[in-house]
Biotite code that builds the C-alpha atoms (Angstrom):
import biotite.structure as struc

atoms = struc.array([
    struc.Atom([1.748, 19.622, -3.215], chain_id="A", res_id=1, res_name="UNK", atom_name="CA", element="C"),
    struc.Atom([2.898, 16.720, -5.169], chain_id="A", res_id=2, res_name="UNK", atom_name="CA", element="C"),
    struc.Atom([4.436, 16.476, -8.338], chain_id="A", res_id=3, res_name="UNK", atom_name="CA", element="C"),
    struc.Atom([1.578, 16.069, -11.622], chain_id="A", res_id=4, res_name="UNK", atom_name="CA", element="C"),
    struc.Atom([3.543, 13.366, -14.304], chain_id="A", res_id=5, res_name="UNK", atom_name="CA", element="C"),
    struc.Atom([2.041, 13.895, -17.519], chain_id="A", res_id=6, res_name="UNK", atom_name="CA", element="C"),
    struc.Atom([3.176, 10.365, -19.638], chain_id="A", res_id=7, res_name="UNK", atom_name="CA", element="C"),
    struc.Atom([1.033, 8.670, -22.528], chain_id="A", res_id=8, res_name="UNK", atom_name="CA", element="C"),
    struc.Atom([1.327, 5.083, -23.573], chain_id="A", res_id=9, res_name="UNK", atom_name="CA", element="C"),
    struc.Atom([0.454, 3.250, -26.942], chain_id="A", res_id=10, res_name="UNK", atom_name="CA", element="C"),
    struc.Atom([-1.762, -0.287, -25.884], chain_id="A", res_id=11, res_name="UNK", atom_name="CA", element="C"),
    struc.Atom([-0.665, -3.185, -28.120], chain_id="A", res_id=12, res_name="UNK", atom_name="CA", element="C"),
    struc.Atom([-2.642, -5.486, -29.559], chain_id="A", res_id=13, res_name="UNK", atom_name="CA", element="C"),
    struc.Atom([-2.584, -7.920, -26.366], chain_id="A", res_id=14, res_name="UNK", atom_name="CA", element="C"),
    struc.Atom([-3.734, -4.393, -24.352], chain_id="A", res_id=15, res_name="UNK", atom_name="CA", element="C"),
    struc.Atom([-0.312, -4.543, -23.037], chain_id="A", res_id=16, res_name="UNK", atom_name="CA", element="C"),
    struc.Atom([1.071, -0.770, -22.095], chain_id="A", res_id=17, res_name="UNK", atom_name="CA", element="C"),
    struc.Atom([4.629, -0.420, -21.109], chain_id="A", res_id=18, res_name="UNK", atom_name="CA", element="C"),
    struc.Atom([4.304, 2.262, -18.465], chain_id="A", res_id=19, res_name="UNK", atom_name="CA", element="C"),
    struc.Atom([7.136, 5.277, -18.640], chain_id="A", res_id=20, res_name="UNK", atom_name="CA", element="C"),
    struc.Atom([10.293, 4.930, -16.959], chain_id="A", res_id=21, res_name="UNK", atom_name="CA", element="C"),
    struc.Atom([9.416, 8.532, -15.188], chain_id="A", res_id=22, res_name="UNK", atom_name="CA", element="C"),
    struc.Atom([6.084, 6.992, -13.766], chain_id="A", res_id=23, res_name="UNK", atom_name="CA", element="C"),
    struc.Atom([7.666, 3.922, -13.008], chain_id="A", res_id=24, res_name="UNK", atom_name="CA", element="C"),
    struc.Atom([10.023, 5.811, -10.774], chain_id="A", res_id=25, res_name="UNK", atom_name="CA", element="C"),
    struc.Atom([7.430, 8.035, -9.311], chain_id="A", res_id=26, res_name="UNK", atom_name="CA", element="C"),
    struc.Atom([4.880, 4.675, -7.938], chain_id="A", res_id=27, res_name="UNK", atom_name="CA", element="C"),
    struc.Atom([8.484, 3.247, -6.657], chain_id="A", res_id=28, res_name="UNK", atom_name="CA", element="C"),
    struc.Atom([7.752, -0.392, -8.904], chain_id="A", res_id=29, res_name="UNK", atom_name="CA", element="C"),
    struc.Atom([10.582, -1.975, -10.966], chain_id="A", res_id=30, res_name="UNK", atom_name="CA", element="C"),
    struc.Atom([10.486, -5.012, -12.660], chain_id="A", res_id=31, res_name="UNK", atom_name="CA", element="C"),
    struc.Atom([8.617, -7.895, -11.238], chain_id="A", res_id=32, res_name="UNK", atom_name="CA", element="C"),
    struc.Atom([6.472, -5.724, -9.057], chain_id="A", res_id=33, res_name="UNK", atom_name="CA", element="C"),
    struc.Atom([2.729, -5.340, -9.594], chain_id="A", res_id=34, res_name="UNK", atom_name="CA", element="C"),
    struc.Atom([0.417, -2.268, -10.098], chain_id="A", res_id=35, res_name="UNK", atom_name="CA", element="C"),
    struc.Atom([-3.225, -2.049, -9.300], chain_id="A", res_id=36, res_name="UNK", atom_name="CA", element="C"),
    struc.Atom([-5.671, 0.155, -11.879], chain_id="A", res_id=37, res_name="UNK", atom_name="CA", element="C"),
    struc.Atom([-8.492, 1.522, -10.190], chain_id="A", res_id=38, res_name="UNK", atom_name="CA", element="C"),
    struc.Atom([-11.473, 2.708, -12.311], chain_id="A", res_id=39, res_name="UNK", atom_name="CA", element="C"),
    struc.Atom([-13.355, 6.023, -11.271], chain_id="A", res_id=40, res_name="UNK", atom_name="CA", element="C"),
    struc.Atom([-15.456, 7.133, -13.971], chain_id="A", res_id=41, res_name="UNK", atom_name="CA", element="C"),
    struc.Atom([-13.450, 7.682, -17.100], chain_id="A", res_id=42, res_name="UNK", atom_name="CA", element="C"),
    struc.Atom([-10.161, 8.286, -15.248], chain_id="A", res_id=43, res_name="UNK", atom_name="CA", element="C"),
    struc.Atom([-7.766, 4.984, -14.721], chain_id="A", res_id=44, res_name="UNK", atom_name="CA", element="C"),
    struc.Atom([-5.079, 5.697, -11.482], chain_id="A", res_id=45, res_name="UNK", atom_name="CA", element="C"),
    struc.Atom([-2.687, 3.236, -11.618], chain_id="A", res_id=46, res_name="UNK", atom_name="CA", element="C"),
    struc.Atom([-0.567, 2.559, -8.308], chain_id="A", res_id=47, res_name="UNK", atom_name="CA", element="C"),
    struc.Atom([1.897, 0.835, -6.531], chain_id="A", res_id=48, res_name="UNK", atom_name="CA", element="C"),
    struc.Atom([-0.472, -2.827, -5.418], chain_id="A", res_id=49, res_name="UNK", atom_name="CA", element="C"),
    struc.Atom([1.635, -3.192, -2.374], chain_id="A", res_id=50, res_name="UNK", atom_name="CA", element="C"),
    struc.Atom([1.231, 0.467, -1.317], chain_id="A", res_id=51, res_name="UNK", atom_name="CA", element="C"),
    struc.Atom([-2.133, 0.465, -2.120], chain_id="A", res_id=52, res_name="UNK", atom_name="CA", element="C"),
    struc.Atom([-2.856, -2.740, -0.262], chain_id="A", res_id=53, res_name="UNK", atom_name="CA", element="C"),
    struc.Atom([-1.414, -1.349, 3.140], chain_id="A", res_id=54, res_name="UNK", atom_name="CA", element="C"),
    struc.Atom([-3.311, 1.706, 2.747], chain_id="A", res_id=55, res_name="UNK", atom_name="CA", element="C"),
    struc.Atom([-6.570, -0.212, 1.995], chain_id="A", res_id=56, res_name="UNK", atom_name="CA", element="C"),
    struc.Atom([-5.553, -2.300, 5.687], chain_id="A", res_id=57, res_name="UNK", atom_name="CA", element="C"),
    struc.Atom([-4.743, 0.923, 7.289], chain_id="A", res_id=58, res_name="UNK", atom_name="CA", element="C"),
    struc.Atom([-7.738, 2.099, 6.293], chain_id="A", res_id=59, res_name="UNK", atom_name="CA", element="C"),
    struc.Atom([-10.077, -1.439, 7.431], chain_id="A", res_id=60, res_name="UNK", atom_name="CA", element="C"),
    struc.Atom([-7.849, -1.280, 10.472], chain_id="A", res_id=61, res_name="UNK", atom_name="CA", element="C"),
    struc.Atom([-8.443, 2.135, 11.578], chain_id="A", res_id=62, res_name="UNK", atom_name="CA", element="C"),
    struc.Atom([-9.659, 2.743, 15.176], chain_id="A", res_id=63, res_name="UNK", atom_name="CA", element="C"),
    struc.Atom([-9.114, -1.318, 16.386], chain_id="A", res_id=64, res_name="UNK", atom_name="CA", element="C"),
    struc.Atom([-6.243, -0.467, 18.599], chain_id="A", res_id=65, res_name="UNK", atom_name="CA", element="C"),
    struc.Atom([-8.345, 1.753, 20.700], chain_id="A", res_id=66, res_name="UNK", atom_name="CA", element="C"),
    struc.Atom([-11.013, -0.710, 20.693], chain_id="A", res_id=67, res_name="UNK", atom_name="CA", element="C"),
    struc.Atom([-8.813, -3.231, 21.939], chain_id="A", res_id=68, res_name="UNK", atom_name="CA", element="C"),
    struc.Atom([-6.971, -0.551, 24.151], chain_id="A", res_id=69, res_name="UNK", atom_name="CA", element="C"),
    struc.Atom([-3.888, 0.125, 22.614], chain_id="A", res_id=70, res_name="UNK", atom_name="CA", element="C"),
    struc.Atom([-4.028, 4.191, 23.476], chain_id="A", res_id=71, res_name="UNK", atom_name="CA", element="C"),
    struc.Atom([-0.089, 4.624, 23.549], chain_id="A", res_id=72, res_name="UNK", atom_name="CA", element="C"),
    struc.Atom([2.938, 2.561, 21.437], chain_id="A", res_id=73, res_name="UNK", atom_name="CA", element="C"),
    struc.Atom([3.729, 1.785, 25.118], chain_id="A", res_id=74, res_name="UNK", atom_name="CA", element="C"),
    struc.Atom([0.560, -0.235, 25.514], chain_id="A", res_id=75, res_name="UNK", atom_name="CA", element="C"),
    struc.Atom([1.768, -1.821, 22.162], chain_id="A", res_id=76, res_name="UNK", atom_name="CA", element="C"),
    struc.Atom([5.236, -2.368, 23.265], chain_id="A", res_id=77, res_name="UNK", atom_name="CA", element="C"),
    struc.Atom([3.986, -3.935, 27.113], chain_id="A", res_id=78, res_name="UNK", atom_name="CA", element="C"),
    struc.Atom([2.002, -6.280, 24.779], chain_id="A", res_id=79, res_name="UNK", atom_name="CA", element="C"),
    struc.Atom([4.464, -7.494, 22.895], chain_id="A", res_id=80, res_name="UNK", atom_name="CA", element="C"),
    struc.Atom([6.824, -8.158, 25.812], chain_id="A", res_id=81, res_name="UNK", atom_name="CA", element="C"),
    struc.Atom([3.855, -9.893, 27.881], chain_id="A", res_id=82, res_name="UNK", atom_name="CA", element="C"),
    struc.Atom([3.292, -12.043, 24.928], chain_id="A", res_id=83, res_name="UNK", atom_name="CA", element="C"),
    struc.Atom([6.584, -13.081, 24.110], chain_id="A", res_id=84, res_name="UNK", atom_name="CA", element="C"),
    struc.Atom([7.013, -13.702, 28.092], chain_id="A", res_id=85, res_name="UNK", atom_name="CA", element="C"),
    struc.Atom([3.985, -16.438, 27.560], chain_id="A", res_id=86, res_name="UNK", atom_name="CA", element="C"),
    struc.Atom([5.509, -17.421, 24.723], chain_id="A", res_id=87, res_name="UNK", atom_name="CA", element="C"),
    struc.Atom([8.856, -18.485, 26.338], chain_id="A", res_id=88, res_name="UNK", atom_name="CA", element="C"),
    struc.Atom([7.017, -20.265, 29.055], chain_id="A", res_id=89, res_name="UNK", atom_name="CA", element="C"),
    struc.Atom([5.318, -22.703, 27.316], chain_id="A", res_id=90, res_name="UNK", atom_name="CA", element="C"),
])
């Protein structure tokens, strides 16, 4: 089970928060990075945008390899090579 972080913030008068160097190190951002808030009811998650953003794909993405009959990484690999074969040829 993961890890609760219990951290509180004060909002400044621009409704900037400076989020907790503890948190910070738990959603893996540093300086420059970006966080996403996502609203559910009265609770606020904040996370990691670029995490969140894969998982969000992952999640749209889910079953389209089978569709397109990708069963095995093999499949995915004999792709690849096939393509990059055309590829050359050209």
């Amino acid at each position: 089970m993961a890890e609760t972080l219990v951290n509180d913030a004060r909002v400044m008068s621009k409704g900037q928060v400076t989020i907790p160097k503890n948190i910070r190190t738990a959603l893996g951002v540093s300086t420059g990075d970006r966080v996403t808030f996502i609203v559910e009811g009265d609770s606020v998650r904040v996370v990691n945008s670029a995490v969140y953003a894969m998982k969000k794909l992952q999640q749209q993405m889910k079953g389209e390899a089978e569709k397109a009959g990708f069963l095995f990484e093999e499949d995915i690999a004999a792709w690849i090579t096939a393509s990059r074969r055309e590829e050359n040829e050209e």
